[in-house]
N, C-alpha and C positions, 0 to 999 in steps of 0.2 A: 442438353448437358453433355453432350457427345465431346466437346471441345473440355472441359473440365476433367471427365474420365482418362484423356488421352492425354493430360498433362502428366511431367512427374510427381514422384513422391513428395520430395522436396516443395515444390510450387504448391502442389494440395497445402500440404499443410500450411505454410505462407499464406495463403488465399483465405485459410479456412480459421488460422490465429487471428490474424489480420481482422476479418470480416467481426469475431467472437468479439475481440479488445474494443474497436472503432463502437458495438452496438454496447456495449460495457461503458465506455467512455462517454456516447450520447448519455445512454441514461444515468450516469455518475454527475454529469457535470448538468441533468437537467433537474435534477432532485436537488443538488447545491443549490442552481436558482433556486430554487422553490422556497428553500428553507432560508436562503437569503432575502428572499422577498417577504417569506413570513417574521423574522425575524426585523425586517426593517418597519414590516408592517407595526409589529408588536410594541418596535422600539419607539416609532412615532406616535402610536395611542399613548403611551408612557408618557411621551414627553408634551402631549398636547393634555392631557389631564393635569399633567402637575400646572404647564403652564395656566389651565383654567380655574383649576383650585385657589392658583397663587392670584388670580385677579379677582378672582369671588371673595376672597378671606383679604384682601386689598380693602375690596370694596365694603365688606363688614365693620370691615376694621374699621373704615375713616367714616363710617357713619354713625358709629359708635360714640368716638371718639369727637369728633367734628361738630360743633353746636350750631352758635351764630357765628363762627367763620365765614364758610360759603357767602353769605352776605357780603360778606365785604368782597372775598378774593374766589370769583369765580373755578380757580383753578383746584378751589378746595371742595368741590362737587364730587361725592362718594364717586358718582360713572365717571366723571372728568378725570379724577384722580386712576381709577382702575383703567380709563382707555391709555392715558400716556402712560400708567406699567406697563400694557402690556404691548405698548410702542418697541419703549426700553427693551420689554424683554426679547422680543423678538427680533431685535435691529439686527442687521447685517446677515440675517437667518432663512430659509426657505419658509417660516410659519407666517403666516397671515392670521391675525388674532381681532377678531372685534366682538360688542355685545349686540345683541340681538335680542329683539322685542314685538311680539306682535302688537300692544300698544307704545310703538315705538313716538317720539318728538323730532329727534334728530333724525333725519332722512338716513343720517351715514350709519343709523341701525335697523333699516329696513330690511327685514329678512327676505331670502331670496326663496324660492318655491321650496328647495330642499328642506332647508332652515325653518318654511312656516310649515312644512308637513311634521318634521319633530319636535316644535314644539306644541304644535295641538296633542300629540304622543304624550308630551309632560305634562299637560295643562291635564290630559286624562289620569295622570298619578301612574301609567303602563309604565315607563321608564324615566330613568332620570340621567342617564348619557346615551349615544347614539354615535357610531361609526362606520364609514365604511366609505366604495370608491363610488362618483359621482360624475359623470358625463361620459364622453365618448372617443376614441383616437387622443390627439397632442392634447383634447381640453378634457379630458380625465383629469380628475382631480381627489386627493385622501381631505376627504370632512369630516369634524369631531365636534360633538355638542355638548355642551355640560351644563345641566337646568342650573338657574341661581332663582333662590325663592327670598321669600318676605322674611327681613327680619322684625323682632320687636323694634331695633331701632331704623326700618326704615318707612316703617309706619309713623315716625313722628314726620314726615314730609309727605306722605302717599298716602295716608291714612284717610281722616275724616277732613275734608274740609276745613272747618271752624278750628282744627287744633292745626292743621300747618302753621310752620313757619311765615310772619308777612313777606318776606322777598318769596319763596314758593308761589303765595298769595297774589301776588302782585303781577306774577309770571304766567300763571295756568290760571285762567276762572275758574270759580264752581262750574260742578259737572264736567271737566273735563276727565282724559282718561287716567291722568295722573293720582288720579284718586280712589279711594275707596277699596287699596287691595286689603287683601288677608293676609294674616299670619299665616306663613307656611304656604301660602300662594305662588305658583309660580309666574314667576313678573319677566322672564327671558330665560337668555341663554348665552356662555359664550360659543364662540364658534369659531373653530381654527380650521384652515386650509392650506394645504399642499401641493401644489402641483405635484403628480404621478410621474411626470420624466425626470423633474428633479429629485425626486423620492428616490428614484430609482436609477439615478444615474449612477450612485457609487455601487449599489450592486452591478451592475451591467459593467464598471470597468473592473471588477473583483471577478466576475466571472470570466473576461475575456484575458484575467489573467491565469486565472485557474486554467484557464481550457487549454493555455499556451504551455505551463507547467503540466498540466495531465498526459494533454499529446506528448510533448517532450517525451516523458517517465513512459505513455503505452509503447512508443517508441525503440526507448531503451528497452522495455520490456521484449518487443518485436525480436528485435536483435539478439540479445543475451540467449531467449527460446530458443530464436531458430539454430543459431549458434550451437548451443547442448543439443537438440533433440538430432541438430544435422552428426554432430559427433557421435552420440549415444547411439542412433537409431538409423538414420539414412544413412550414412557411409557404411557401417557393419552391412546391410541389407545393401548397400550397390555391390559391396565386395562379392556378401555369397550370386549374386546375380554375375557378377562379371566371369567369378570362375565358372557357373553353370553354362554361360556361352561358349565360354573359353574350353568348356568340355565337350559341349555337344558338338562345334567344330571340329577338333580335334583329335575327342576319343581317345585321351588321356585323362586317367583317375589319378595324376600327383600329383595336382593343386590340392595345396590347405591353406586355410586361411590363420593368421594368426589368432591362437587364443583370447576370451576376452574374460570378465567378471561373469561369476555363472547367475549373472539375471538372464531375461526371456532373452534378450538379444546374445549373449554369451553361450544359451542352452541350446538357439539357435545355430549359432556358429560350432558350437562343438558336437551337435548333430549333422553338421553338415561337414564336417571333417570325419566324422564315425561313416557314413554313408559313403565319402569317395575312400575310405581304406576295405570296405569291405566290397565295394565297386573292382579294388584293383584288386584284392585280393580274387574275387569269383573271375576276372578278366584274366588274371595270368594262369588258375585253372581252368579256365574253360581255354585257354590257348593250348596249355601243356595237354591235357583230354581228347583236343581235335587234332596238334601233333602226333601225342598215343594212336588216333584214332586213324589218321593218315598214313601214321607204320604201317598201324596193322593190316590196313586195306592191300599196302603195296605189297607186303609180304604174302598177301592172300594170293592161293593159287587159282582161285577164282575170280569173272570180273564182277564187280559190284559197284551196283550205283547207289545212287540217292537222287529224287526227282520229285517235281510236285504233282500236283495231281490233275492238270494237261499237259504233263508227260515232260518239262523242260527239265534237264538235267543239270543239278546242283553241285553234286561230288561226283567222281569217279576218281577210279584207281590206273594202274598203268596194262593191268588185262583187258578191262574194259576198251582201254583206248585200242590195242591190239585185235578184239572182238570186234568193233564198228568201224576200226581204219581211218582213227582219226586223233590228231594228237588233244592233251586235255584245252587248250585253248579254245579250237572250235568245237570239241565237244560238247564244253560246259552249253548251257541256254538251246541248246538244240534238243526234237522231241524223242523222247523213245519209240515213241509210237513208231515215228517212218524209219524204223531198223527192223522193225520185229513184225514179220508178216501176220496180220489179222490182228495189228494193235488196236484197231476201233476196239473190239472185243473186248482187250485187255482195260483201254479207256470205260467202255459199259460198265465190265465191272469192278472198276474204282466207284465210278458214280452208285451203284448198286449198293456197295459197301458203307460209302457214304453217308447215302439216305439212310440206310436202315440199321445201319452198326454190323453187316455180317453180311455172307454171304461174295459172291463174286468171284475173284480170286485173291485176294487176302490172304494171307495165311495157309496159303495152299502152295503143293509144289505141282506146277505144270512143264510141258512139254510144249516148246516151240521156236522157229527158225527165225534165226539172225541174218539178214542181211548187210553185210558192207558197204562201202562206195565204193569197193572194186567187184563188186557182184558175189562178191567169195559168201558163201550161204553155208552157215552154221547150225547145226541143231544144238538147244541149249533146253536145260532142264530149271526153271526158273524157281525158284522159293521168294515171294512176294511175302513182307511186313510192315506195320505203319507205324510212324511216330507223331507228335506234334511238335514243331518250333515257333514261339510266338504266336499262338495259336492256328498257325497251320500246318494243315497235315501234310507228313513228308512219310512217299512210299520208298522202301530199302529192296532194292532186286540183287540177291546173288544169282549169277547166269552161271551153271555148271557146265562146261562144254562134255554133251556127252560120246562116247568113244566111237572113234569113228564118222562123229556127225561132220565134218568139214570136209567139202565138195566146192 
Protein backbone atom coordinates (compact mmCIF):
# COMPACT_ATOMS: atom_id res chain seq x y z
CA UNK A 1 0.00 0.00 0.00
CA UNK A 2 3.11 2.02 -0.23
CA UNK A 3 1.72 3.61 -3.73
CA UNK A 4 -1.87 4.63 -1.87
CA UNK A 5 0.12 6.46 1.32
CA UNK A 6 2.23 8.43 -1.29
CA UNK A 7 -0.78 9.64 -2.99
CA UNK A 8 -2.50 13.09 -2.17
CA UNK A 9 -4.93 14.13 0.09
CA UNK A 10 -7.34 14.90 -2.23
CA UNK A 11 -6.93 11.27 -4.37
CA UNK A 12 -7.19 9.32 -0.78
CA UNK A 13 -10.27 10.63 -0.26
CA UNK A 14 -11.59 10.13 -3.96
CA UNK A 15 -10.30 6.55 -3.96
CA UNK A 16 -11.55 6.00 -0.43
CA UNK A 17 -15.62 7.76 -1.31
CA UNK A 18 -15.37 6.08 -4.45
CA UNK A 19 -14.57 2.68 -3.22
CA UNK A 20 -17.35 3.28 0.13
CA UNK A 21 -20.44 4.51 -2.49
CA UNK A 22 -19.57 1.74 -5.47
CA UNK A 23 -19.74 -1.15 -2.32
CA UNK A 24 -23.04 0.92 -0.92
CA UNK A 25 -24.37 0.73 -4.45
CA UNK A 26 -23.53 -3.10 -4.95
CA UNK A 27 -25.36 -3.79 -2.06
CA UNK A 28 -28.27 -1.23 -2.44
CA UNK A 29 -29.02 -2.24 -5.89
CA UNK A 30 -28.65 -6.17 -4.77
CA UNK A 31 -31.21 -6.04 -1.87
CA UNK A 32 -33.58 -4.26 -4.59
CA UNK A 33 -33.21 -7.52 -6.66
CA UNK A 34 -34.05 -9.46 -3.98
CA UNK A 35 -36.98 -7.89 -2.98
CA UNK A 36 -37.99 -7.44 -6.67
CA UNK A 37 -37.73 -11.03 -7.05
CA UNK A 38 -39.61 -11.59 -3.78
CA UNK A 39 -42.11 -9.45 -4.51
CA UNK A 40 -42.56 -10.95 -8.19
CA UNK A 41 -42.33 -13.98 -6.48
CA UNK A 42 -45.34 -13.23 -4.13
CA UNK A 43 -47.03 -11.39 -6.97
CA UNK A 44 -47.12 -14.62 -9.14
CA UNK A 45 -48.31 -17.14 -6.13
CA UNK A 46 -51.21 -14.31 -6.09
CA UNK A 47 -52.05 -14.61 -9.17
CA UNK A 48 -51.64 -18.25 -9.88
CA UNK A 49 -54.07 -19.07 -6.87
CA UNK A 50 -56.71 -16.85 -7.83
CA UNK A 51 -56.19 -18.10 -11.32
CA UNK A 52 -56.78 -21.89 -9.60
CA UNK A 53 -59.58 -21.04 -7.39
CA UNK A 54 -61.24 -19.37 -10.47
CA UNK A 55 -61.21 -22.80 -12.45
CA UNK A 56 -61.98 -25.05 -9.24
CA UNK A 57 -65.28 -22.87 -8.39
CA UNK A 58 -65.50 -23.05 -12.56
CA UNK A 59 -65.54 -26.36 -12.39
CA UNK A 60 -68.02 -26.55 -9.10
CA UNK A 61 -70.10 -24.48 -10.48
CA UNK A 62 -71.03 -26.31 -13.87
CA UNK A 63 -71.30 -29.53 -12.13
CA UNK A 64 -73.50 -28.19 -9.97
CA UNK A 65 -75.44 -26.67 -12.14
CA UNK A 66 -75.02 -28.81 -15.34
CA UNK A 67 -77.29 -32.17 -15.35
CA UNK A 68 -78.03 -34.09 -18.77
CA UNK A 69 -76.30 -31.41 -20.70
CA UNK A 70 -73.01 -32.79 -21.03
CA UNK A 71 -74.80 -35.65 -22.90
CA UNK A 72 -75.76 -33.86 -25.56
CA UNK A 73 -72.89 -31.06 -25.74
CA UNK A 74 -69.68 -32.48 -24.87
CA UNK A 75 -68.30 -28.95 -24.30
CA UNK A 76 -70.53 -28.84 -21.25
CA UNK A 77 -68.10 -31.38 -19.21
CA UNK A 78 -67.42 -29.78 -15.56
CA UNK A 79 -63.18 -30.39 -16.71
CA UNK A 80 -63.97 -29.54 -20.42
CA UNK A 81 -65.51 -26.45 -19.28
CA UNK A 82 -62.75 -25.40 -16.56
CA UNK A 83 -59.83 -26.36 -19.08
CA UNK A 84 -60.96 -23.75 -21.82
CA UNK A 85 -61.33 -20.99 -18.77
CA UNK A 86 -58.43 -21.46 -17.88
CA UNK A 87 -57.23 -21.33 -21.81
CA UNK A 88 -59.17 -17.94 -21.77
CA UNK A 89 -57.74 -16.94 -18.80
CA UNK A 90 -54.44 -17.16 -19.43
CA UNK A 91 -54.28 -16.23 -23.22
CA UNK A 92 -51.79 -14.07 -24.36
CA UNK A 93 -49.96 -14.43 -20.65
CA UNK A 94 -46.77 -16.17 -19.36
CA UNK A 95 -49.12 -18.72 -17.04
CA UNK A 96 -49.43 -22.25 -18.24
CA UNK A 97 -52.66 -23.57 -16.55
CA UNK A 98 -53.81 -27.16 -16.72
CA UNK A 99 -55.69 -29.91 -14.30
CA UNK A 100 -53.87 -32.66 -13.14
CA UNK A 101 -54.78 -36.01 -11.88
CA UNK A 102 -53.06 -38.99 -10.69
CA UNK A 103 -56.18 -40.97 -12.09
CA UNK A 104 -55.97 -39.06 -14.85
CA UNK A 105 -58.19 -40.16 -18.70
CA UNK A 106 -56.89 -37.60 -20.84
CA UNK A 107 -53.23 -38.06 -21.38
CA UNK A 108 -53.07 -33.91 -21.54
CA UNK A 109 -53.50 -34.44 -17.57
CA UNK A 110 -50.85 -36.58 -16.80
CA UNK A 111 -48.83 -35.26 -14.20
CA UNK A 112 -45.31 -34.62 -14.52
CA UNK A 113 -42.93 -36.04 -11.57
CA UNK A 114 -43.20 -32.71 -9.76
CA UNK A 115 -46.98 -32.62 -10.01
CA UNK A 116 -47.24 -36.46 -8.89
CA UNK A 117 -44.89 -35.99 -5.91
CA UNK A 118 -47.61 -33.09 -4.62
CA UNK A 119 -50.21 -34.46 -5.10
CA UNK A 120 -49.45 -37.78 -3.13
CA UNK A 121 -48.65 -34.59 -0.41
CA UNK A 122 -52.64 -33.79 -0.93
CA UNK A 123 -53.88 -37.21 -1.24
CA UNK A 124 -51.95 -37.46 2.42
CA UNK A 125 -54.44 -34.38 3.87
CA UNK A 126 -50.22 -32.63 4.62
CA UNK A 127 -51.15 -29.81 2.33
CA UNK A 128 -53.59 -28.38 0.05
CA UNK A 129 -51.32 -25.91 -2.22
CA UNK A 130 -47.59 -26.15 -3.10
CA UNK A 131 -45.11 -23.72 -4.61
CA UNK A 132 -42.01 -23.00 -5.52
CA UNK A 133 -38.95 -23.04 -8.41
CA UNK A 134 -38.54 -26.34 -10.37
CA UNK A 135 -35.55 -27.36 -12.76
CA UNK A 136 -32.36 -26.07 -13.41
CA UNK A 137 -30.41 -22.99 -15.71
CA UNK A 138 -32.96 -21.52 -18.79
CA UNK A 139 -35.39 -24.60 -17.77
CA UNK A 140 -36.19 -23.35 -14.31
CA UNK A 141 -39.38 -22.90 -13.94
CA UNK A 142 -42.10 -21.05 -10.92
CA UNK A 143 -45.00 -24.14 -10.25
CA UNK A 144 -48.02 -23.75 -8.17
CA UNK A 145 -50.53 -26.53 -7.24
CA UNK A 146 -53.91 -26.14 -5.82
CA UNK A 147 -55.66 -29.51 -4.58
CA UNK A 148 -59.40 -29.60 -6.12
CA UNK A 149 -61.47 -32.22 -4.05
CA UNK A 150 -64.82 -34.20 -4.45
CA UNK A 151 -67.79 -32.45 -4.40
CA UNK A 152 -71.34 -33.72 -3.49
CA UNK A 153 -72.06 -32.82 -6.84
CA UNK A 154 -69.29 -34.46 -8.56
CA UNK A 155 -70.11 -37.58 -7.10
CA UNK A 156 -73.31 -37.93 -9.16
CA UNK A 157 -70.68 -38.94 -12.12
CA UNK A 158 -67.64 -40.42 -10.15
CA UNK A 159 -69.37 -41.70 -7.54
CA UNK A 160 -70.90 -45.27 -7.53
CA UNK A 161 -71.23 -46.90 -10.64
CA UNK A 162 -75.03 -47.91 -10.79
CA UNK A 163 -76.08 -44.25 -10.01
CA UNK A 164 -73.80 -42.43 -13.01
CA UNK A 165 -75.12 -40.88 -15.39
CA UNK A 166 -75.74 -43.41 -18.77
CA UNK A 167 -73.31 -41.28 -21.32
CA UNK A 168 -70.63 -41.62 -18.15
CA UNK A 169 -71.80 -45.25 -18.24
CA UNK A 170 -71.44 -45.79 -21.67
CA UNK A 171 -67.93 -44.07 -21.61
CA UNK A 172 -65.86 -45.54 -18.65
CA UNK A 173 -66.90 -49.43 -17.65
CA UNK A 174 -67.42 -50.60 -14.20
CA UNK A 175 -64.32 -50.72 -12.30
CA UNK A 176 -62.82 -48.15 -13.91
CA UNK A 177 -60.85 -45.19 -12.03
CA UNK A 178 -63.48 -42.83 -12.72
CA UNK A 179 -65.21 -44.21 -9.87
CA UNK A 180 -65.71 -44.63 -6.55
CA UNK A 181 -64.12 -41.24 -5.12
CA UNK A 182 -65.23 -39.65 -1.82
CA UNK A 183 -66.48 -36.72 -0.54
CA UNK A 184 -63.90 -34.56 0.28
CA UNK A 185 -61.44 -36.72 -1.68
CA UNK A 186 -58.92 -35.41 -3.35
CA UNK A 187 -59.37 -36.21 -7.19
CA UNK A 188 -56.19 -33.73 -8.68
CA UNK A 189 -54.93 -30.57 -8.75
CA UNK A 190 -54.51 -27.58 -10.89
CA UNK A 191 -51.14 -26.52 -11.82
CA UNK A 192 -49.73 -23.49 -13.17
CA UNK A 193 -46.34 -22.82 -14.64
CA UNK A 194 -43.86 -19.98 -15.32
CA UNK A 195 -41.05 -19.91 -16.84
CA UNK A 196 -38.30 -18.22 -14.36
CA UNK A 197 -36.65 -16.02 -17.28
CA UNK A 198 -39.90 -14.74 -18.16
CA UNK A 199 -40.84 -14.25 -14.52
CA UNK A 200 -38.10 -12.39 -14.14
CA UNK A 201 -37.39 -10.61 -17.06
CA UNK A 202 -39.16 -7.34 -15.90
CA UNK A 203 -37.34 -7.48 -12.84
CA UNK A 204 -33.94 -7.70 -14.43
CA UNK A 205 -34.99 -4.76 -16.87
CA UNK A 206 -36.13 -2.54 -13.52
CA UNK A 207 -33.15 -3.31 -12.13
CA UNK A 208 -30.77 -2.40 -14.91
CA UNK A 209 -32.60 0.59 -14.61
CA UNK A 210 -32.34 1.27 -11.27
CA UNK A 211 -28.63 0.60 -11.37
CA UNK A 212 -28.31 3.27 -14.31
CA UNK A 213 -30.37 5.79 -12.06
CA UNK A 214 -28.34 4.72 -8.78
CA UNK A 215 -24.82 5.07 -10.46
CA UNK A 216 -25.88 8.36 -12.12
CA UNK A 217 -27.13 9.92 -8.41
CA UNK A 218 -23.52 7.78 -6.61
CA UNK A 219 -22.06 9.83 -9.14
CA UNK A 220 -23.52 13.12 -8.52
CA UNK A 221 -22.97 12.26 -5.10
CA UNK A 222 -19.10 11.54 -6.04
CA UNK A 223 -18.77 15.02 -7.25
CA UNK A 224 -20.89 17.43 -5.20
CA UNK A 225 -18.52 15.45 -1.92
CA UNK A 226 -15.45 15.88 -3.41
CA UNK A 227 -16.45 19.31 -4.49
CA UNK A 228 -17.31 20.50 -0.58
CA UNK A 229 -14.88 18.46 1.22
CA UNK A 230 -11.97 19.79 -1.53
CA UNK A 231 -13.35 23.45 -0.48
CA UNK A 232 -13.98 22.87 3.08
CA UNK A 233 -11.02 20.78 3.97
CA UNK A 234 -8.22 20.15 1.35
CA UNK A 235 -7.48 23.45 -0.01
CA UNK A 236 -7.61 25.25 3.65
CA UNK A 237 -4.80 22.29 4.53
CA UNK A 238 -2.74 22.82 0.99
CA UNK A 239 -2.78 26.43 1.89
CA UNK A 240 -1.46 26.02 5.63
CA UNK A 241 1.15 23.26 3.91
CA UNK A 242 2.03 25.64 1.16
CA UNK A 243 3.02 28.56 3.38
CA UNK A 244 4.93 25.97 5.81
CA UNK A 245 7.28 25.34 2.75
CA UNK A 246 7.15 28.63 1.82
CA UNK A 247 8.70 29.36 5.33
CA UNK A 248 11.00 26.72 5.77
CA UNK A 249 12.52 27.98 2.43
CA UNK A 250 12.67 31.15 3.20
CA UNK A 251 12.73 31.87 6.91
CA UNK A 252 10.04 34.41 6.72
CA UNK A 253 7.19 34.37 9.52
CA UNK A 254 4.72 37.02 7.30
CA UNK A 255 2.59 34.52 5.76
CA UNK A 256 -0.93 34.22 7.04
CA UNK A 257 -3.48 32.62 5.67
CA UNK A 258 -6.79 33.98 5.27
CA UNK A 259 -9.34 33.59 8.07
CA UNK A 260 -11.85 31.05 7.94
CA UNK A 261 -15.24 29.82 10.07
CA UNK A 262 -13.96 28.76 13.56
CA UNK A 263 -14.80 24.93 12.74
CA UNK A 264 -11.55 22.42 13.08
CA UNK A 265 -10.38 23.63 9.76
CA UNK A 266 -10.80 27.42 10.84
CA UNK A 267 -9.30 26.66 14.40
CA UNK A 268 -6.75 25.22 12.34
CA UNK A 269 -5.92 28.03 10.31
CA UNK A 270 -6.06 30.53 12.90
CA UNK A 271 -3.65 28.42 15.00
CA UNK A 272 -1.47 28.49 12.39
CA UNK A 273 -1.61 32.25 12.01
CA UNK A 274 -1.24 32.60 15.96
CA UNK A 275 2.16 30.42 15.49
CA UNK A 276 3.71 32.48 12.48
CA UNK A 277 3.05 35.98 14.64
CA UNK A 278 4.65 34.64 17.62
CA UNK A 279 7.36 32.88 15.26
CA UNK A 280 8.04 36.53 14.06
CA UNK A 281 7.55 38.22 16.96
CA UNK A 282 10.59 35.72 19.01
CA UNK A 283 12.56 36.15 15.38
CA UNK A 284 12.88 39.87 15.39
CA UNK A 285 13.82 39.53 19.15
CA UNK A 286 16.00 37.10 19.01
CA UNK A 287 17.65 39.33 16.00
CA UNK A 288 17.36 42.67 18.05
CA UNK A 289 19.24 40.31 21.27
CA UNK A 290 22.02 38.91 18.98
CA UNK A 291 22.47 42.69 17.54
CA UNK A 292 22.46 43.88 21.41
CA UNK A 293 24.63 41.13 21.78
CA UNK A 294 27.12 41.80 18.76
CA UNK A 295 27.37 45.57 20.44
CA UNK A 296 28.29 44.46 23.30
CA UNK A 297 31.09 41.97 22.27
CA UNK A 298 32.54 44.88 19.82
CA UNK A 299 32.56 47.25 22.51
CA UNK A 300 34.28 44.75 24.87
CA UNK A 301 37.72 45.51 25.53
CA UNK A 302 38.25 41.94 25.66
CA UNK A 303 38.43 39.30 22.83
CA UNK A 304 35.60 36.93 23.27
CA UNK A 305 34.50 33.97 21.40
CA UNK A 306 31.78 31.51 21.15
CA UNK A 307 32.81 27.85 19.86
CA UNK A 308 31.56 24.33 19.99
CA UNK A 309 32.89 21.96 21.73
CA UNK A 310 35.68 20.61 18.94
CA UNK A 311 36.66 24.02 19.25
CA UNK A 312 35.17 25.52 15.76
CA UNK A 313 34.46 29.13 16.31
CA UNK A 314 30.93 30.52 15.87
CA UNK A 315 30.98 34.28 16.98
CA UNK A 316 33.86 36.43 17.67
CA UNK A 317 34.19 40.04 18.27
CA UNK A 318 36.72 42.53 16.53
CA UNK A 319 39.56 41.79 19.58
CA UNK A 320 39.51 38.51 19.10
CA UNK A 321 40.18 38.85 15.43
CA UNK A 322 43.08 41.27 16.39
CA UNK A 323 44.36 38.40 19.12
CA UNK A 324 44.51 35.46 16.30
CA UNK A 325 45.49 37.79 13.22
CA UNK A 326 42.64 37.02 11.44
CA UNK A 327 39.77 38.98 10.07
CA UNK A 328 36.08 37.36 11.17
CA UNK A 329 35.51 35.75 7.77
CA UNK A 330 38.27 33.23 8.22
CA UNK A 331 37.99 33.10 11.70
CA UNK A 332 34.55 32.02 11.85
CA UNK A 333 34.69 27.67 11.56
CA UNK A 334 38.35 27.56 12.28
CA UNK A 335 39.53 25.68 15.87
CA UNK A 336 40.63 27.35 18.82
CA UNK A 337 42.45 24.69 19.84
CA UNK A 338 45.37 25.43 17.09
CA UNK A 339 45.78 29.28 18.57
CA UNK A 340 46.10 28.36 22.08
CA UNK A 341 49.22 26.36 23.06
CA UNK A 342 48.17 23.01 24.97
CA UNK A 343 44.58 23.29 23.43
CA UNK A 344 44.43 19.30 23.57
CA UNK A 345 44.16 19.98 27.32
CA UNK A 346 41.68 22.66 27.04
CA UNK A 347 39.67 20.17 24.51
CA UNK A 348 40.20 17.10 27.67
CA UNK A 349 38.61 19.23 29.63
CA UNK A 350 35.60 20.27 27.67
CA UNK A 351 34.96 16.45 27.24
CA UNK A 352 35.61 16.05 31.17
CA UNK A 353 33.09 18.56 31.84
CA UNK A 354 30.80 17.07 29.45
CA UNK A 355 30.77 13.58 30.73
CA UNK A 356 30.32 14.41 34.30
CA UNK A 357 28.65 18.07 34.47
CA UNK A 358 31.85 19.55 36.29
CA UNK A 359 35.16 19.84 36.58
CA UNK A 360 37.88 20.47 33.66
CA UNK A 361 38.08 23.99 32.93
CA UNK A 362 34.62 25.24 32.89
CA UNK A 363 34.04 27.85 34.93
CA UNK A 364 37.37 28.43 35.82
CA UNK A 365 39.67 31.36 34.97
CA UNK A 366 43.09 29.95 33.56
CA UNK A 367 46.22 31.22 32.20
CA UNK A 368 47.56 30.49 28.73
CA UNK A 369 49.45 31.62 25.47
CA UNK A 370 47.91 32.71 22.18
CA UNK A 371 49.39 32.16 19.37
CA UNK A 372 48.83 34.14 15.86
CA UNK A 373 49.68 33.31 12.24
CA UNK A 374 52.19 35.94 12.43
CA UNK A 375 53.91 33.93 15.33
CA UNK A 376 53.03 37.03 17.68
CA UNK A 377 52.49 34.94 21.03
CA UNK A 378 50.18 36.43 23.64
CA UNK A 379 49.59 35.47 27.30
CA UNK A 380 45.92 35.56 27.96
CA UNK A 381 43.99 35.05 31.19
CA UNK A 382 40.94 32.96 29.82
CA UNK A 383 37.40 32.66 31.90
CA UNK A 384 35.61 29.58 30.14
CA UNK A 385 31.36 29.20 30.46
CA UNK A 386 28.91 27.06 28.75
CA UNK A 387 25.65 27.45 27.23
CA UNK A 388 23.23 25.24 25.07
CA UNK A 389 21.59 26.34 21.54
CA UNK A 390 19.41 23.77 20.07
CA UNK A 391 20.64 21.56 22.27
CA UNK A 392 24.09 21.98 21.86
CA UNK A 393 26.53 23.00 24.07
CA UNK A 394 28.12 26.32 23.07
CA UNK A 395 31.47 27.20 25.26
CA UNK A 396 31.98 31.48 25.73
CA UNK A 397 36.00 32.24 26.24
CA UNK A 398 36.75 35.86 27.28
CA UNK A 399 40.62 36.01 26.55
CA UNK A 400 41.96 38.92 28.83
CA UNK A 401 45.17 39.93 27.46
CA UNK A 402 47.31 40.03 30.53
CA UNK A 403 49.95 43.03 30.93
CA UNK A 404 52.75 42.85 29.39
CA UNK A 405 51.95 39.20 27.99
CA UNK A 406 52.67 40.21 24.04
CA UNK A 407 56.18 39.21 22.77
Amino acid sequence: MHWFASLKISTKFNIMLSAILVALFLAAAFFIYQRERALIDRVAVDNARSIARQIIETRDYISSVVKGEPEQNYYLVPQVVATNVAKRLTKDSRYYVRQVSLRYRNPDNRPDPFETEQLKLFAQGKVVETFGVVGAGKEQSFRYLLAMRAEKSCLECHGRYDEAPAFVRARFPRGHFSYNYRLGEVIGAVSVSIPLADLYREAGTNLKLDLVYRGLTFCLIILVMGFLIRRTIIDPIRQVSTSITRVTATGAFSDRIPPRPRDEIGELVGAFNEMMEELDRKTRQQAESEDRYRNVLEMAQSAIVTFLADGKLVITNQKAEELFGLPKGELLGASIYGFIEGGEGIRAGIETYLRSGSGGVVGETTRHTVRDLRGTVTVVEMALSMSRSDHNPLFTAILREVNGGRH
